[in-house]
N, C-alpha and C positions, 0 to 999 in steps of 0.2 A: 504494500500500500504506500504510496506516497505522503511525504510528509504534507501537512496543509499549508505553512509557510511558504514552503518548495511550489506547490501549483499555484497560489495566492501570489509571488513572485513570479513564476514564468507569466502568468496572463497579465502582468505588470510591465514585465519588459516587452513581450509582445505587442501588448498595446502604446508605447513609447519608443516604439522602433518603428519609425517610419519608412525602412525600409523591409521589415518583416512581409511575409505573404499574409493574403488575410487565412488561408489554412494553417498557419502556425498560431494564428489567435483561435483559431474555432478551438486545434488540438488543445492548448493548453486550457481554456475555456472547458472541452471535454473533461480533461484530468483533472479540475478545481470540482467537478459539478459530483465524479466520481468519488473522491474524497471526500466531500461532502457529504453524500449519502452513506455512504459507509461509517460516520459516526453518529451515534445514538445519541449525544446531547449537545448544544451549542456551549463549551465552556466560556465563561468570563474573567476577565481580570479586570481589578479596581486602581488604579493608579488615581489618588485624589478624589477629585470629583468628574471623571471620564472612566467606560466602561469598555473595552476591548472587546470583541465576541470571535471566537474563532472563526467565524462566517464571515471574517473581513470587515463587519460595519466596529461602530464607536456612538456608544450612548454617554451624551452629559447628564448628570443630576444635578439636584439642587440639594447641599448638602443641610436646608431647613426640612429635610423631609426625612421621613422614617429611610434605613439604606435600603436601596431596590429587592436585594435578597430578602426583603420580610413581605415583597409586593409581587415581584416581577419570578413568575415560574416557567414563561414559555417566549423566546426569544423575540422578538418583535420582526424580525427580518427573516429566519428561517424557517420559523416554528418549530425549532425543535424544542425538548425542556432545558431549561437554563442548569448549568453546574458551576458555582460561582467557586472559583479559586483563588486560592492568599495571593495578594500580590506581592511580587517580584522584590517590591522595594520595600519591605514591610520587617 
């Protein structure tokens, strides 16, 4: 299985290469969509007040509000279940 970084990054530079074909954007598009499906829940990291999701998006909060993990169970982008993990710099 491919890392998600790794496809999340190829359809990055693919899309940034303007000299790429557009069949190197479909492929690496193909391999982000694969990877995808192949995990059972969208994890999160909390850096502050911004939310990372493995699905490639990024949620801001308002840190007046209860933390997402006591609100938010199912990703807003993927649908998959949210699995919020420690962050990085903590």
């Amino acid at each position: 299985m491919t890392d998600l970084r790794t496809a999340a990054q190829a359809v990055d530079d693919a899309y940034f290469d303007d000299a790429a074909p557009d069949i190197q954007m479909k492929i690496a598009m193909s391999a982000l969509r694969t990877t995808l499906a192949q995990q059972d829940v969208c994890e999160w990291t909390q850096d502050g007040g911004t939310l990372e999701s493995s699905c490639g998006e990024t949620f801001c909060t308002d840190n007046d509000y209860a933390p997402p993990s006591e609100y938010m169970k199912f990703c807003l982008y993927c649908g998959k279940p949210i699995k919020f993990l420690e962050s990085e710099h903590e």
